[in-house]
C-alpha angles and dihedrals in degrees: 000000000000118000104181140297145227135191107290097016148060121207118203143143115282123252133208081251083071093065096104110044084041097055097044076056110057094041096060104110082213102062094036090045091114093041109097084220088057114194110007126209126247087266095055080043094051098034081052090056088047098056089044089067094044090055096047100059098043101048099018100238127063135138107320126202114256108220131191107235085205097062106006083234108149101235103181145300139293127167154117120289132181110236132165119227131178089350092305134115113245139168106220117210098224134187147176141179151213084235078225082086105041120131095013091102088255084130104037082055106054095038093052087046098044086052096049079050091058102044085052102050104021130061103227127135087220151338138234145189129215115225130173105237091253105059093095088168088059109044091048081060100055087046085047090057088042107265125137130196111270109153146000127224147166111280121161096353094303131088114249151186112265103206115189145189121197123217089251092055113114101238 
């Protein structure tokens, strides 16, 4: 099922056809260097793009799959979860990338779209995204969609920056 899309790039729910390139993914130490799990198997892989599509389905928004229109390669994911931080209900702006991809604006561009996505079809006063203070690539790509630090909290068993967006904020 199609999402959106933007330029360079085409959002949509993950299949099981997704299952390969995710999963290579997910397993490289690189991209999972901030996740408390680190590197995760094929199974985790495969049990994560499972509960996407659950979700999905249940709340009408989850993790995507981020696509290269160029070349219709999934490159990672970008979408709208439910967390709960600090005892509130939040819906975190998330992202991750084949660091093949890494510093080309893949990831500027599917977080700023996915927001605009959620301020559109979800009624929520803001959005934030939870980044371990040193993901510096991360967190230039929250400033860059227009989220600035307002908070730290517990995640994963680490504290972290809680950057957030509100729905007035030009985007």
């Amino acid at each position: 099922m199609h999402i959106l899309e933007t330029n360079r790039l085409t959002i949509r729910v993950f299949s099981s056809d997704d299952l390969d390139a995710f999963a290579a993914i997910e397993a490289d130490p690189d991209v999972m260097r901030f996740f408390a799990s680190g590197p995760r198997s094929r199974e985790t892989a495969a049990r994560a793009i499972a509960w996407y599509r659950t979700l999905q389905e249940q709340r009408g928004h989850s993790f995507w799959a981020v696509v290269h229109k160029a070349n219709g390669r999934l490159i990672g994911l970008c979408g709208l979860i439910p967390q709960r931080v600090g005892g509130v209900d939040e819906i975190e702006v998330a992202y991750r990338l084949d660091q093949s991809h890494w510093g080309q604006g893949f990831a500027t561009e599917a977080a700023t779209a996915v927001c605009k996505w959620g301020f559109e079809h979800l009624d929520v006063p803001r959005l934030i995204s939870i980044i371990d203070p040193g993901n510096i690539a991360s967190i230039r790509v929250a400033e860059k969609n227009g989220m600035r630090p307002v908070d730290q909290a517990e995640y994963d068993g680490k504290v972290c920056h809680i950057y957030a967006v509100t729905r007035d904020t030009e985007h």
